[in-house]
C-alpha positions as CSV (number, residue, x, y, z in Angstrom):
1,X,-68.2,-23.6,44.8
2,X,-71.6,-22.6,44.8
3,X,-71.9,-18.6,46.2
4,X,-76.0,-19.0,47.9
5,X,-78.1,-15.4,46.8
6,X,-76.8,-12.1,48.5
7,X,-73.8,-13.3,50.2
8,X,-70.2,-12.7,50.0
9,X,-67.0,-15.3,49.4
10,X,-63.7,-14.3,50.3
11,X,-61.5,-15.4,47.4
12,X,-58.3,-14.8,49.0
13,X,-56.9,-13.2,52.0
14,X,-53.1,-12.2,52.5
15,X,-51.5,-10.5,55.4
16,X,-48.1,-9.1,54.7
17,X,-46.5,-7.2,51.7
18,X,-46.7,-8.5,48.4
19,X,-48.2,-8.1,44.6
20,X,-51.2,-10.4,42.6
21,X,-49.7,-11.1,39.8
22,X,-52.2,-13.1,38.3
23,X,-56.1,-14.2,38.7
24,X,-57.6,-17.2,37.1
25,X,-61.0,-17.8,37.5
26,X,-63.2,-20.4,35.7
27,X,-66.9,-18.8,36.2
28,X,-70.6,-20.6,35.1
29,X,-72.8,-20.1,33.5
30,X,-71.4,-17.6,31.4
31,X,-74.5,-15.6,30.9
32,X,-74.2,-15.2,34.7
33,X,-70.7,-12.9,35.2
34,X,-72.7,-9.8,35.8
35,X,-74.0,-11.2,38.8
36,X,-70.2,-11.6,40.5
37,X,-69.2,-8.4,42.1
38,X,-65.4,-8.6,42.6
39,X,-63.9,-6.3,45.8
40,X,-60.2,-5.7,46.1
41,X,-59.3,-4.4,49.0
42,X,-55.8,-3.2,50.3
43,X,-54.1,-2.8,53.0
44,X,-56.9,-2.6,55.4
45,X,-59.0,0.0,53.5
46,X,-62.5,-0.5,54.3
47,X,-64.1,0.5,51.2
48,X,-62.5,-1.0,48.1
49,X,-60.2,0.2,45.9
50,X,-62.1,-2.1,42.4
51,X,-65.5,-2.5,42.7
52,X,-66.5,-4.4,39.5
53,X,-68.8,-7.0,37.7
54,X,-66.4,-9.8,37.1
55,X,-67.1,-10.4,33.1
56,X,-66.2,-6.4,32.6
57,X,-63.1,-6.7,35.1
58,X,-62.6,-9.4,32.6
59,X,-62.9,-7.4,29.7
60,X,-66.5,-9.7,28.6
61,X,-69.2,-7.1,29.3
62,X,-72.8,-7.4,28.8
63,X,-73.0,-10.7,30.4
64,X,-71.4,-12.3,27.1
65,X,-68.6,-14.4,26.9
66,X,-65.7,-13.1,24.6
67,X,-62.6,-14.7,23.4
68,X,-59.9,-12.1,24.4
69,X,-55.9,-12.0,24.5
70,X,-54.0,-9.1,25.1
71,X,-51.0,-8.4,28.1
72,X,-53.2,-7.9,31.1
73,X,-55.8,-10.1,30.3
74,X,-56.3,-13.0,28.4
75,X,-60.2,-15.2,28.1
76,X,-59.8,-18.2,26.3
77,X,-62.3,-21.0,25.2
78,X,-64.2,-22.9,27.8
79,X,-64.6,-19.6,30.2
80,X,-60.9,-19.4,31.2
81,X,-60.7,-16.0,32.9
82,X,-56.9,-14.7,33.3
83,X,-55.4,-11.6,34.3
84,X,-51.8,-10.5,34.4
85,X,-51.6,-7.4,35.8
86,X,-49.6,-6.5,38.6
87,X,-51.2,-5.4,41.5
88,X,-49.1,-4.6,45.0
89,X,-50.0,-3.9,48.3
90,X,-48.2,-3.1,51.4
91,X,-49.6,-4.9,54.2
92,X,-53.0,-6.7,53.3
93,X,-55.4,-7.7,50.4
94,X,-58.8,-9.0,50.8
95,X,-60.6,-9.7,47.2
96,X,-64.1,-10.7,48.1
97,X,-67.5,-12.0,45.4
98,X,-71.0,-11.0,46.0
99,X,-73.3,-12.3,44.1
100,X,-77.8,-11.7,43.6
101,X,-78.2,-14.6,42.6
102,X,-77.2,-18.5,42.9
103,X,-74.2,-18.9,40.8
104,X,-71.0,-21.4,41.4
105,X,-67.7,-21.4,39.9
């Protein structure tokens, strides 16, 4: 997917209890991950509850990739992007990207 300057994706959408349980994204170029700023949002809240470049949600800050494995999050070779933590919500979650610049992943 290619995200055009200064707009916003909507990486998922669900309506109706339930817990994230895992992410997996696969972003490029690496050098770029600042740029992605991830929103979680839940349970109609209309300011969001992480607001976060996605290499540091990731644990890779400073626009660096790093090779990482622990329990709630795990970046392997080739920019594999994991996370394992469990994340519930009661009604809705909305996890949106905005990016500055032309990026795609």
């Amino acid at each position: 997917m290619r995200i055009q300057p200064n707009s916003t994706l909507t990486l998922a959408e669900i309506t109706g209890p339930g817990a994230i349980k895992q992410i997996w994204m696969t972003p490029s170029p690496l050098d770029n991950t600042r740029s992605f700023i991830l929103r979680f949002y839940w349970d109609d809240e209309t300011d969001p509850s992480v607001e976060c470049p996605m290499g540091d949600f990731f644990a890779c800050g400073w626009g660096r990739y790093c090779q990482i494995s622990s329990l709630p999050v795990c970046v392997n070779p080739r920019s594999a992007f994991n996370c394992y933590w469990p994340m519930p919500f009661h009604k809705k979650a909305k996890i949106t990207s905005r990016t500055g610049t032309t990026s795609r992943w």
